[in-house]
C-alpha positions as semicolon CSV with decimal commas, in nm:
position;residue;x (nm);y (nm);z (nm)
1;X;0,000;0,000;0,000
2;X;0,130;0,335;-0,081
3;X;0,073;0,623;0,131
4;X;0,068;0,966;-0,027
5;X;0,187;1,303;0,170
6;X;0,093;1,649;0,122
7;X;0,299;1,821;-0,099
8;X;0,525;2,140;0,070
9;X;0,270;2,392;-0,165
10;X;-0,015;2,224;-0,042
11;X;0,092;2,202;0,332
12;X;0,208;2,566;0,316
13;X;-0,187;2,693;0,192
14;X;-0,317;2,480;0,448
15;X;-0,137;2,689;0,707
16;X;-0,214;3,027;0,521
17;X;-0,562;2,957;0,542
18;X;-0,550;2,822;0,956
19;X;-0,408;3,162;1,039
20;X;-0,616;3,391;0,836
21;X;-0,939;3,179;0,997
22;X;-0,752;3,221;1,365
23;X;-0,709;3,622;1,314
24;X;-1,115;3,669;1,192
25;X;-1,215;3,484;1,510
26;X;-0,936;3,676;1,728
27;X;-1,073;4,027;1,585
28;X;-1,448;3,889;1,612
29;X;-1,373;3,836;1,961
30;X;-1,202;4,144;2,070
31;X;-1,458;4,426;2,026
32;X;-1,730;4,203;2,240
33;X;-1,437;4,189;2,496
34;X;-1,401;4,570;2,477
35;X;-1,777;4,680;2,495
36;X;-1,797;4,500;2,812
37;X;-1,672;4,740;3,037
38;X;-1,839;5,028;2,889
39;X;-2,180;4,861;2,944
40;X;-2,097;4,828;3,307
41;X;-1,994;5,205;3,360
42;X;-2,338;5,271;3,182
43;X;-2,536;5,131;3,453
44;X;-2,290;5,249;3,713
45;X;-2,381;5,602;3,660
46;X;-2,735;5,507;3,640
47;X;-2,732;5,397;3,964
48;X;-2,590;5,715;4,101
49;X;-2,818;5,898;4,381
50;X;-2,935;6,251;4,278
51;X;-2,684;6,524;4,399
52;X;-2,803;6,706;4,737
53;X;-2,918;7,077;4,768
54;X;-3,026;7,311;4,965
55;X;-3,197;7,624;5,006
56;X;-3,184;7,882;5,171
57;X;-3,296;8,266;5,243
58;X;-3,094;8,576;5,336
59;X;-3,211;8,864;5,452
60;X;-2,999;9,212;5,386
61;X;-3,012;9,523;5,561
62;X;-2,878;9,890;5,517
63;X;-2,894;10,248;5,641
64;X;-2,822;10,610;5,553
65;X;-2,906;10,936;5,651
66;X;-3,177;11,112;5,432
67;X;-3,108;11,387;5,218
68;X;-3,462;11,410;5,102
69;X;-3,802;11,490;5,240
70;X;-4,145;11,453;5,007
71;X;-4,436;11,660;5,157
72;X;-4,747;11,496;5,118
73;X;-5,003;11,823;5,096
74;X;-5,342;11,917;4,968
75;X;-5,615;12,180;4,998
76;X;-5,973;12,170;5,053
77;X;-6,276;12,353;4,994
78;X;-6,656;12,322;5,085
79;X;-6,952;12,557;4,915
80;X;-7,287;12,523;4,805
81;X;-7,219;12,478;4,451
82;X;-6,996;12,293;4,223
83;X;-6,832;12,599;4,090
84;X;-6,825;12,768;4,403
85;X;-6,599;12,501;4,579
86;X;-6,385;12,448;4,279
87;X;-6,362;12,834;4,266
88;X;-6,216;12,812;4,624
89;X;-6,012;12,523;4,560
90;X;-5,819;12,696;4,290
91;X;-5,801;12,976;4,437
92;X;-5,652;12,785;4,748
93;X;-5,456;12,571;4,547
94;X;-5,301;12,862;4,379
95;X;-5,191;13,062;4,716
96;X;-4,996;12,736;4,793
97;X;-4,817;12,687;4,494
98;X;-4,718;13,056;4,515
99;X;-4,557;12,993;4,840
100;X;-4,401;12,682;4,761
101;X;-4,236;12,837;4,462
102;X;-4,110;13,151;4,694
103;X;-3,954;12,870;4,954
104;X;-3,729;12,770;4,720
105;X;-3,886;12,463;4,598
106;X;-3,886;12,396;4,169
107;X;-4,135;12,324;3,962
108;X;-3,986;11,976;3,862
109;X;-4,021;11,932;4,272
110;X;-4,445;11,990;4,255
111;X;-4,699;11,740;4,141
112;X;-5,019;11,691;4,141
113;X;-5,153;11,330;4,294
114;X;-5,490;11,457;4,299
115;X;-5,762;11,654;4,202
116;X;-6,123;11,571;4,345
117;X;-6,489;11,701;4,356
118;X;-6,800;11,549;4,516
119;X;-7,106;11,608;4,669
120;X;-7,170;11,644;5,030
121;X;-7,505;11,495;5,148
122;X;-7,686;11,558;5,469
123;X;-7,921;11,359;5,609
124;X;-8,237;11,484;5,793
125;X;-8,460;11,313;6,099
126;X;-8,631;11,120;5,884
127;X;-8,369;10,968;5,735
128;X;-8,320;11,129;5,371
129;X;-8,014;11,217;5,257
130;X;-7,999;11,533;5,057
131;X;-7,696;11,703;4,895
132;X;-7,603;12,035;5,081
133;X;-7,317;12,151;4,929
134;X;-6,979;12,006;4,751
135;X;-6,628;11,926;4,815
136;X;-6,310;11,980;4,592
137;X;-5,965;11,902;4,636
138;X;-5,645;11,912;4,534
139;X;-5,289;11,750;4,668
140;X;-4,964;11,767;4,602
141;X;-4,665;11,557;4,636
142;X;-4,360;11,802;4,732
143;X;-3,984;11,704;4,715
144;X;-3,764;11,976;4,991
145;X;-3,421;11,846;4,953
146;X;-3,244;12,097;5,158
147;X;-3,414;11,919;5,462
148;X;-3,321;12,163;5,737
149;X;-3,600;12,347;5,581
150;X;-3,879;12,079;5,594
151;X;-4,038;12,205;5,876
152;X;-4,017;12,577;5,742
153;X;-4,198;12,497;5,405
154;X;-4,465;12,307;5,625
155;X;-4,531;12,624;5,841
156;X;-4,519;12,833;5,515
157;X;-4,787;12,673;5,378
158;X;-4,985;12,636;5,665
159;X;-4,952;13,050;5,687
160;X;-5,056;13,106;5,351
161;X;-5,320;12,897;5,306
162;X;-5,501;12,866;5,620
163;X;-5,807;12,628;5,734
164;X;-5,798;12,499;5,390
165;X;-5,453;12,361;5,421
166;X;-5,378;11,975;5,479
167;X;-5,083;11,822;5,568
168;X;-5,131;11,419;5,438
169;X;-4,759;11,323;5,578
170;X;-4,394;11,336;5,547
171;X;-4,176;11,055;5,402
172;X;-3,750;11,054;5,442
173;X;-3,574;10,893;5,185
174;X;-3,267;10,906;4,978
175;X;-3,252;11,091;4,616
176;X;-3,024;10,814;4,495
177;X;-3,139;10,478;4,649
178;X;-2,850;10,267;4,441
179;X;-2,570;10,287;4,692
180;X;-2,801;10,176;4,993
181;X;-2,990;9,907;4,787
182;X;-2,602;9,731;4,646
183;X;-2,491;9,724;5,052
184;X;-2,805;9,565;5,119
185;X;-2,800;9,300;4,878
186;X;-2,442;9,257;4,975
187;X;-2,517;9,183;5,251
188;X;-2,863;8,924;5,231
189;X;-2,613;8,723;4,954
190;X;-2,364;8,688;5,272
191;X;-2,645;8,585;5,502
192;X;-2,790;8,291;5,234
193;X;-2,415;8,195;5,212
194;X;-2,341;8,189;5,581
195;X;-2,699;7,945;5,652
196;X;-2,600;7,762;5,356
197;X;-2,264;7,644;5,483
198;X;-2,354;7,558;5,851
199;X;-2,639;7,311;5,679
200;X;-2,349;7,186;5,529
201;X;-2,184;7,109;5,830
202;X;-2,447;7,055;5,998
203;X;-2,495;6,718;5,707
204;X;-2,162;6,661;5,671
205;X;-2,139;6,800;5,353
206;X;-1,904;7,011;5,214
207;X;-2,102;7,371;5,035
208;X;-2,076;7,324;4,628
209;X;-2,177;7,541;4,389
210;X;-2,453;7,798;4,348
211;X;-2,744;7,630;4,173
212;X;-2,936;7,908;4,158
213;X;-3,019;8,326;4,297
214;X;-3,322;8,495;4,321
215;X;-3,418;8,827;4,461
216;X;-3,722;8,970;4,614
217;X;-3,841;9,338;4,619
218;X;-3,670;9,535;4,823
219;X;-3,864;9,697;5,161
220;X;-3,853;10,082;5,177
221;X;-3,972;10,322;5,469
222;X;-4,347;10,412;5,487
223;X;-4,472;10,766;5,510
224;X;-4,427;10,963;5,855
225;X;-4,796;11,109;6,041
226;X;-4,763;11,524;5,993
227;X;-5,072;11,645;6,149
228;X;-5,200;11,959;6,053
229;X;-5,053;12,253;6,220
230;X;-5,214;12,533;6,362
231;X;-5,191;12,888;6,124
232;X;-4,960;13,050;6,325
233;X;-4,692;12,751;6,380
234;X;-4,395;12,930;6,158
235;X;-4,175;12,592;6,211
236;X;-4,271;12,234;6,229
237;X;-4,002;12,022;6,460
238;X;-3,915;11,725;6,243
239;X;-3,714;11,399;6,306
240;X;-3,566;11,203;5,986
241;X;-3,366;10,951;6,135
242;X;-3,220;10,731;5,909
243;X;-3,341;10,549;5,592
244;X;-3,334;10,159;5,595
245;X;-3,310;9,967;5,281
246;X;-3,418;9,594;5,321
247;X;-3,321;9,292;5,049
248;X;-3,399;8,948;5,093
249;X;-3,243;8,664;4,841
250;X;-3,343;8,272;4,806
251;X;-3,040;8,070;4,688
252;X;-2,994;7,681;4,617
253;X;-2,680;7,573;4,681
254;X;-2,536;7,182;4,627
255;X;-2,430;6,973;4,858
256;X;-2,082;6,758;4,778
């Protein structure tokens, strides 16, 4: 029996082919192998718990001396007619704008908030009411910024235009509120900032970043009570104090 062996050309394909099948399978192979461990950092991160927050609100404060008074003032007159009491009114309304202007005070310092007329009814024992005369008015909103002369304007008026004179109130403030507001919210950010990182502490968290700032509407003063002065008072004694601008801020801040 004769036994026939591969010849060298035939042995040497053989091989050729064995390794080129061996390096398809190897580079099948590999990219499964590499896509594994990207699929597990996938639903690693998943997994992750929400970062922590928190919020918080600061509240700012500021002061300054006013260097402006507004002079809440009006005039009022009563007749039997409509034309009669807006007669007076004018006329009334007229003798304290005259003063006003001779005090110092400038046009671009006077306006008007007001100008009213209406009936005034009386009402008789049995119980009707019946109109008896009428009412107008007039007021004014006055800005005295040299305010060692508030209360001198005040008596002024109250010279020149007598009973019909009426003092509504006084308000202090500042002509340029800018300065006071910026301190303010200075300091209600430090406040938010201060809470925000003794709840961090407090957790045993260390303060991250700002998440997010909002700010409310700042708080001004509220009109001073003026009474109305007698005709003769030349001065009205007047206290402004000081002006206090209020901010208040809500601020999220994480939690690392």
């Amino acid at each position: 029996m004769t036994i026939r062996r591969p010849s060298a050309a035939r042995t040497a394909r053989l091989l050729a082919a064995t390794a080129v099948l061996g390096g398809l399978l190897a580079g099948t192979a590999a990219p499964a192998l590499a896509a594994a461990p990207e699929r597990t950092s996938l639903r690693t991160a998943a997994t992750d718990p929400a970062t922590a927050t928190v919020t918080v609100t600061g509240n700012g404060r500021a002061s300054a001396a006013p260097d402006l008074a507004i002079v809440s003032v009006g005039v009022e007159a009563t007749r039997p007619t409509a034309k009669e009491a807006m007669s007076a009114q004018t006329t009334a309304a007229e003798a304290l704008l005259d003063v006003l202007h001779k005090q110092g005070i400038a046009d671009r310092d006077i306006r008007t908030d007001n100008l009213s007329l209406a009936p005034v009814y009386t009402q008789n024992t049995a119980g009707d009411s019946k109109v008896t005369g009428y009412q107008a008015g007039q007021s004014f909103s006055v800005k005295v910024r040299d305010l060692d002369r508030t209360g001198q304007v005040i008596g002024a008026v109250n010279e020149a235009t007598g009973n019909a004179v009426r003092v509504n109130g006084v308000v202090f403030d500042v002509a340029d509120p800018s300065a006071l507001r910026t301190k303010a919210r200075e300091a209600a950010y430090r406040d938010a900032y201060d809470k925000a990182s003794q709840h961090a502490r407090l957790s045993g968290h260390r303060l991250g970043r700002l998440v997010s700032l909002s700010e409310g509407e700042s708080v001004r003063p509220g009109p001073g009570a003026a009474p109305t002065m007698p005709v003769d008072e030349p001065t009205v004694p007047l206290a402004p104090g000081e002006i206090e601008e209020q901010v208040t801020v809500s601020a999220v801040y994480e939690l690392i």
